[in-house]
C-alpha positions as CSV (number, residue, x, y, z in Angstrom):
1,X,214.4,186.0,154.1
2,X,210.9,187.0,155.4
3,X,212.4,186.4,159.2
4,X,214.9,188.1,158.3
5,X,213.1,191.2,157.1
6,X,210.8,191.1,160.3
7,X,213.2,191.5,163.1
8,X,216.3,193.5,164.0
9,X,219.6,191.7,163.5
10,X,221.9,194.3,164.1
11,X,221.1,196.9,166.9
12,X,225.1,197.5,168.2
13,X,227.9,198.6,165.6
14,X,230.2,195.7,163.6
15,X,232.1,197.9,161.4
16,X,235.1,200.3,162.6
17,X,233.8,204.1,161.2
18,X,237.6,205.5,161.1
19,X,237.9,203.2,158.0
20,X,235.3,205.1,155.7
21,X,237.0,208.4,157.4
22,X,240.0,207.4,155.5
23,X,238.3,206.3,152.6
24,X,235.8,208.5,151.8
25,X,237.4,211.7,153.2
26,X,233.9,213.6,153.9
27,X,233.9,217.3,154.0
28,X,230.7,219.2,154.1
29,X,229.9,219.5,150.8
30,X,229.5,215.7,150.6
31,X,226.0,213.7,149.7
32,X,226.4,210.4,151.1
33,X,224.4,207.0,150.3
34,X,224.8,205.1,153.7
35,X,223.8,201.3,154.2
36,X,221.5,201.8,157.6
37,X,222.9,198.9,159.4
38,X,222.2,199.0,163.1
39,X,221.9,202.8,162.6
40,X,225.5,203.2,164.0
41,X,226.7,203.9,160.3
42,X,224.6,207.1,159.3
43,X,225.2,208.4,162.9
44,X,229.1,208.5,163.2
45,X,228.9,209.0,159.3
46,X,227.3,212.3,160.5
47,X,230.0,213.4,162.8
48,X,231.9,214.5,159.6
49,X,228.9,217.2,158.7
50,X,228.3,216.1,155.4
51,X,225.7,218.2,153.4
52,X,223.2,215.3,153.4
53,X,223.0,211.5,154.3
54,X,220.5,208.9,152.9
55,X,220.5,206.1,155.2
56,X,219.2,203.4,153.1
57,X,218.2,199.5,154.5
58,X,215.6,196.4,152.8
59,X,215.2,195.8,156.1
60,X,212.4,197.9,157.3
61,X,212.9,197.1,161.4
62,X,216.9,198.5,160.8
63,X,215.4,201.6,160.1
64,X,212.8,201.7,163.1
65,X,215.8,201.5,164.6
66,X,217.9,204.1,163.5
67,X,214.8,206.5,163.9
68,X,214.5,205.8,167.6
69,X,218.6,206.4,167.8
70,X,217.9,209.7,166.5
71,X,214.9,210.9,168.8
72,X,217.2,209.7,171.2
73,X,219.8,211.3,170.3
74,X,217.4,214.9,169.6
75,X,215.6,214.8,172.6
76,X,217.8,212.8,175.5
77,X,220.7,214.2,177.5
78,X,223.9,212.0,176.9
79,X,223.7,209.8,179.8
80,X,220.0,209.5,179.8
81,X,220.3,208.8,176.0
82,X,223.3,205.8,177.2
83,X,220.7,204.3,179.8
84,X,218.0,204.1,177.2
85,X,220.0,202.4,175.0
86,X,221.0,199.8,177.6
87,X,224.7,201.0,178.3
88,X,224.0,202.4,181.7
89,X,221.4,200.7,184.3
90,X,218.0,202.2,183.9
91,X,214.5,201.0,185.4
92,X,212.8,203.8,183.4
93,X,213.5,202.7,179.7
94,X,209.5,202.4,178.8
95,X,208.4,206.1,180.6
96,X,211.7,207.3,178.0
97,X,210.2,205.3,175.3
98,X,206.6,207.2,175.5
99,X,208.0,210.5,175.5
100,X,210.1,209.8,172.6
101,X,207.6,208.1,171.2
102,X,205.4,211.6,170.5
103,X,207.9,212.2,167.9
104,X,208.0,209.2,165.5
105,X,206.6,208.6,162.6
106,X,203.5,206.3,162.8
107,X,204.5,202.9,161.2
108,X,207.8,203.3,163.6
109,X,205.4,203.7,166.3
110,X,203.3,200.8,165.5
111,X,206.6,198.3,165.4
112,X,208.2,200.2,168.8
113,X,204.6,199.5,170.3
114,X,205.1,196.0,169.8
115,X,208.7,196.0,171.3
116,X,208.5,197.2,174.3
117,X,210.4,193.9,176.1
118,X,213.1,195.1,173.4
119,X,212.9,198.6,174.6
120,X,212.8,197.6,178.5
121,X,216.0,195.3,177.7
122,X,218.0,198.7,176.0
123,X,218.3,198.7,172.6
124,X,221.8,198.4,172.0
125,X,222.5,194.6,172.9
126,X,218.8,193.0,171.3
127,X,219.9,192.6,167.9
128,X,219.5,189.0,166.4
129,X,223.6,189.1,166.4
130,X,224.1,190.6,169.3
131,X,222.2,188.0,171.1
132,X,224.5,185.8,169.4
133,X,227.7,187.8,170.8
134,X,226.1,187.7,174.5
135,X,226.1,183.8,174.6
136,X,229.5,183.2,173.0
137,X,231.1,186.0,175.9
138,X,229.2,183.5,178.0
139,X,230.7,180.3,176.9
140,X,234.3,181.6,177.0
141,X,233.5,183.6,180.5
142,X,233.1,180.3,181.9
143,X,235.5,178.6,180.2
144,X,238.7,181.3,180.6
145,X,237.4,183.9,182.2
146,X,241.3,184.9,183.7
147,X,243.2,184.4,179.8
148,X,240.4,186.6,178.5
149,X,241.0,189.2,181.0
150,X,244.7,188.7,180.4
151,X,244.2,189.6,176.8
152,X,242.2,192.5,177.2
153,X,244.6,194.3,179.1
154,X,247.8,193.7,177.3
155,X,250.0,196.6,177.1
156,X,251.3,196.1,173.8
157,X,250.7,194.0,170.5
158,X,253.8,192.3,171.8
159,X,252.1,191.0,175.2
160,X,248.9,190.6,173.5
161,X,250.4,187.8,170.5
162,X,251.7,186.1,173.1
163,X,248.5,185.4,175.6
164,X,246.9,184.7,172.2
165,X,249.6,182.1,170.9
166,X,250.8,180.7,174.0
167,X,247.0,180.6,175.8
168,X,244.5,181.6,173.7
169,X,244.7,179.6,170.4
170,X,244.8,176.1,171.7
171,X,242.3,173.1,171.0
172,X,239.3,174.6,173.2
173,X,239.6,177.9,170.8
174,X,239.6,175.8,167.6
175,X,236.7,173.6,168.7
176,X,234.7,176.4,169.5
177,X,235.0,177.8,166.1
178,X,234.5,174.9,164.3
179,X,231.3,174.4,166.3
180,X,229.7,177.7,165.7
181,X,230.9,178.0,161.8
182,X,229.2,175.0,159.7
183,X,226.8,176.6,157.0
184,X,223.8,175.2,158.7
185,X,223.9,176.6,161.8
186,X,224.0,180.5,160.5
187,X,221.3,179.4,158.7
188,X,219.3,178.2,161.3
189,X,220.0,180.5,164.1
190,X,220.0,183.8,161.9
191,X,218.3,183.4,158.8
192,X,220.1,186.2,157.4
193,X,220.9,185.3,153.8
194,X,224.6,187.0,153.6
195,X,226.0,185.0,155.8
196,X,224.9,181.4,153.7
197,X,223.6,181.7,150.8
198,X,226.7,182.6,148.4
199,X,229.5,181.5,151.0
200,X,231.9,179.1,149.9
201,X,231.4,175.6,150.9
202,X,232.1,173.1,154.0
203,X,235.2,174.5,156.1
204,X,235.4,178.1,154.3
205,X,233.8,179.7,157.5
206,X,236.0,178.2,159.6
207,X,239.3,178.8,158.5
208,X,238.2,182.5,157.4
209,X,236.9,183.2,161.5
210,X,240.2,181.5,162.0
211,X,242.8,183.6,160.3
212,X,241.1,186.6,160.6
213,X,241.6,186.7,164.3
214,X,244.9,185.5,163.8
215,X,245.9,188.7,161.7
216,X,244.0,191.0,163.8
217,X,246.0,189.9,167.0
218,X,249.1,191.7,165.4
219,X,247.4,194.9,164.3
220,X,245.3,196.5,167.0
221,X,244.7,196.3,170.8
222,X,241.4,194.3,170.8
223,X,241.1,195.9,174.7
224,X,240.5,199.1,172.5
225,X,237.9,197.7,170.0
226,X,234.6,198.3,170.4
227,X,233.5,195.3,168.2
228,X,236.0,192.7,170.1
229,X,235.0,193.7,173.2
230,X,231.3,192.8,172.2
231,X,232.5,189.4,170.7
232,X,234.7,188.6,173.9
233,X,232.0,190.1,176.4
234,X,229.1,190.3,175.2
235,X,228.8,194.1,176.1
236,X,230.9,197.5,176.1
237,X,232.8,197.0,179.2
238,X,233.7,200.8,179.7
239,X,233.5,204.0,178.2
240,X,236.5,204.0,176.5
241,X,235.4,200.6,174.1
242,X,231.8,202.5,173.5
243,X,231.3,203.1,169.5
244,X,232.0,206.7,167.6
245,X,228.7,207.9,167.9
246,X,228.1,207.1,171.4
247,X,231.4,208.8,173.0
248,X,230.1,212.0,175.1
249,X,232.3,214.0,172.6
250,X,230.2,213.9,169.8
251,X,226.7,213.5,171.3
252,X,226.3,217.5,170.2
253,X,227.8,217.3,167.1
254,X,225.4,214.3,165.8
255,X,222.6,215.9,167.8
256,X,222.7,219.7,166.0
257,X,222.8,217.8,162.5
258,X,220.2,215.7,162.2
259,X,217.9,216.6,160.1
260,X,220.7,215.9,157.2
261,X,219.6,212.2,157.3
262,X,216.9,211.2,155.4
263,X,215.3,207.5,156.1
264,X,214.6,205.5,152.9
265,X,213.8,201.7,153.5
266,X,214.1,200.0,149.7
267,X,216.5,197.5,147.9
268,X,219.7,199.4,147.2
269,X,219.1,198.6,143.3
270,X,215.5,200.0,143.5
271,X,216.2,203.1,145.7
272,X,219.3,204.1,142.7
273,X,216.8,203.1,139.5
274,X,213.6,205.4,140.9
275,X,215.7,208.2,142.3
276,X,216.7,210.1,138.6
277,X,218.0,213.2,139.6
278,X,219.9,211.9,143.1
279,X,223.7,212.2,142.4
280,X,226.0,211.5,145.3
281,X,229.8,212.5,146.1
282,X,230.2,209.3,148.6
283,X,229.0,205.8,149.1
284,X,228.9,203.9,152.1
285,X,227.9,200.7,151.4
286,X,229.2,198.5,154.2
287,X,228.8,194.7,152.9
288,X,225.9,194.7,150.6
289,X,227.6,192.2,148.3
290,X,226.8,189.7,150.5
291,X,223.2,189.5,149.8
292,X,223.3,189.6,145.8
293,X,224.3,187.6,142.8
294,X,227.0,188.1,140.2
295,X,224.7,189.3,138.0
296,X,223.0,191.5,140.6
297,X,226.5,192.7,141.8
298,X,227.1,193.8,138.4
299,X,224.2,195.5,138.3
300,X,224.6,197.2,141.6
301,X,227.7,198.9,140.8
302,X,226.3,200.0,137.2
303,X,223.5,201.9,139.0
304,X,225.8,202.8,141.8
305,X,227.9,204.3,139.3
306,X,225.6,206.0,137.5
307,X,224.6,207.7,140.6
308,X,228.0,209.4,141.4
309,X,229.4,212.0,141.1
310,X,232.9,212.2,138.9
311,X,235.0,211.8,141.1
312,X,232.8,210.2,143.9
313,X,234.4,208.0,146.1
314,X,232.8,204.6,146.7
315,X,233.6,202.5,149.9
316,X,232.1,198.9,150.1
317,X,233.3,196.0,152.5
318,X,233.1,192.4,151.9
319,X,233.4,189.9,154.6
320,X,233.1,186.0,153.9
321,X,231.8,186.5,149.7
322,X,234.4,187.6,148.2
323,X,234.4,189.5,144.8
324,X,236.4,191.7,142.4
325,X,235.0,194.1,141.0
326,X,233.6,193.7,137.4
327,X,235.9,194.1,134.4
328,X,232.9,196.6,132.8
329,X,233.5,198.7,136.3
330,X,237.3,198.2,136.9
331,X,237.5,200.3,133.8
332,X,235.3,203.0,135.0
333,X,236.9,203.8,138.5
334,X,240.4,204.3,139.7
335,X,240.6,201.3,142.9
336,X,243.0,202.7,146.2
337,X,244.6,199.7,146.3
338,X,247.4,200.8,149.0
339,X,244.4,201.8,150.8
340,X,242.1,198.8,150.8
341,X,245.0,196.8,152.0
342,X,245.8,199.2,154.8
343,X,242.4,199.2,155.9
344,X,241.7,195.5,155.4
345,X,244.7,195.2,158.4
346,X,243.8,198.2,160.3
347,X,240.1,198.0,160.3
348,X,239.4,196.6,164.6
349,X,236.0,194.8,163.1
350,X,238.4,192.4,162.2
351,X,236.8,190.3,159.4
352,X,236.3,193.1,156.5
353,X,238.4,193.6,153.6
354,X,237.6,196.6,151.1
355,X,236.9,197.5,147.7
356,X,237.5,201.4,147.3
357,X,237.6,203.3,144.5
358,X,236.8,206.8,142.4
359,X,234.6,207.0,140.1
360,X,236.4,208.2,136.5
């Protein structure tokens, strides 16, 4: 965990935004509660124009993060903001760096200082994950290079279920995931604590990887999904596969309303016990199950609940734990089922399925 807490290991964006549109509705008279994440979250959470957003992480360096986005964001032009971040080509990323750097807050300062091969590099594909993603597009570059391309520009869902049956999903494919998906190896190479420590046991990983590709190859284009583009590539290949927040259409938008975020780095549970008189309309809370308990999920969801507002809406995604929601909290909310299951299809980060509900 203390590795874990020391670096950034997500600096891209792994979730699919239009889902929490759909579920949470924003309008702006909404409070949000928004899991940091890469920073991506708060950011196209803010193209709604929400009253106010509290992007909240553990993990102090995912905040650095999002604090640079925003300067960036506050102080770049757009394609000056998409070289800095390592989209575009830029020799210049440090000189950008100092002048943003006037702006931050000291103890963001003090970790960008020591980051500057990060910085040079472009923010957007150094992420402990990301890093991950770069070297997996490498192995299958190599290895099918022409079927990848071939899948990424089927016309239709039709074409696309067909390159993946007939070409894609053979003995190589399989391999490869049973390589990269025994319990040990997440722990070793990412030493982030969702992704191990409550996960079912020996070939759980694997066949979830598995059929979760398999579903999403009938539901959605991946050539237009930001987050299979990363996996397959290793990097947006175009503007059109770029994330929410980073499309040129709302670079003003996100850019006019940022002082509605708010920073707070704390444990989710800690943040909701010391903050009495903070009541929110939404909660986006990405997949913080992951990293708890049964007993601490319980306990999560009482606070959360607590928290909001009657009728708040409360979005959370689980990917590989898996848990219903309390019996004490089922009978406290009314759960979108039709929803959850339309999302859980719909939803181009492929591997997310969703608890969403209103609070009573």
């Amino acid at each position: 965990m203390k590795s874990f807490l020391k670096t950034i290991n997500y600096s891209s964006c792994n979730e699919d935004s239009c889902s929490e549109y759909q579920a949470l509705q924003i309008n702006q008279n909404d409070s949000v509660l928004c899991i940091t994440g890469s920073g991506s979250r708060p950011l196209e959470i803010l193209i709604k124009k929400p009253a106010s957003i509290v992007a909240i992480d553990f993990n102090p360096c995912q905040n650095f993060l999002l604090e640079l986005k925003m300067k960036a964001f506050q102080l770049l032009e757009y394609e000056k903001l998409l070289q800095f971040f390592g989209i575009h080509q830029s020799d210049n990323r440090i000189n950008v760096y100092l002048k943003l750097r006037k702006s931050l807050t000291n103890e963001t300062k003090n970790y960008w200082d020591k980051q500057k091969s990060v910085i040079k590099k472009g923010l957007i594909y150094q992420g402990r994950w990301e890093k991950y993603f770069h070297t997996m597009a490498l192995i299958i570059g190599i290895e099918r290079p022409n079927i990848r391309h071939r899948l990424f520009n089927a016309k239709n869902l039709h074409d696309q279920k067909k390159i993946w049956t007939q070409e894609w999903d053979t003995a190589f494919w399989k391999i490869f995931l049973r390589i990269i998906s025994p319990r040990i190896i997440w722990r070793t190479l990412f030493k982030d604590p969702g992704f191990f420590q409550y996960v079912p046991g020996k070939s759980y990983i694997y066949n979830y990887i598995y059929d979760s590709f398999d579903s999403a190859k009938d539901q959605f284009l991946f050539k237009n999904s930001p987050f299979a583009t990363l996996l397959f590539y290793g990097k947006y290949t175009s503007e059109n596969v770029l994330p929410i927040y980073l499309k040129q259409k709302n670079f003003e938008t996100i850019r006019n309303h940022l002082n509605r975020i708010q920073i707070v780095t704390a444990s989710l549970s800690s943040y909701l016990k010391n903050n009495k008189n903070q009541i929110f309309t939404k909660f986006s809370l990405s997949d913080f199950n992951s990293y708890l308990s049964d007993t601490q999920y319980l306990n999560n969801w009482q606070l959360i609940l607590k928290k909001a507002m009657k009728n708040g809406i409360i979005c959370e995604r689980q990917w590989l734990v898996k848990r219903n929601l309390p019996k004490s909290i089922q009978k406290q909310v009314i759960s979108f089922s039709d929803i959850e299951n339309a999302l859980t299809l719909s939803d181009d980060s492929i591997f997310y399925t969703f608890h969403i509900v209103k609070k009573i």
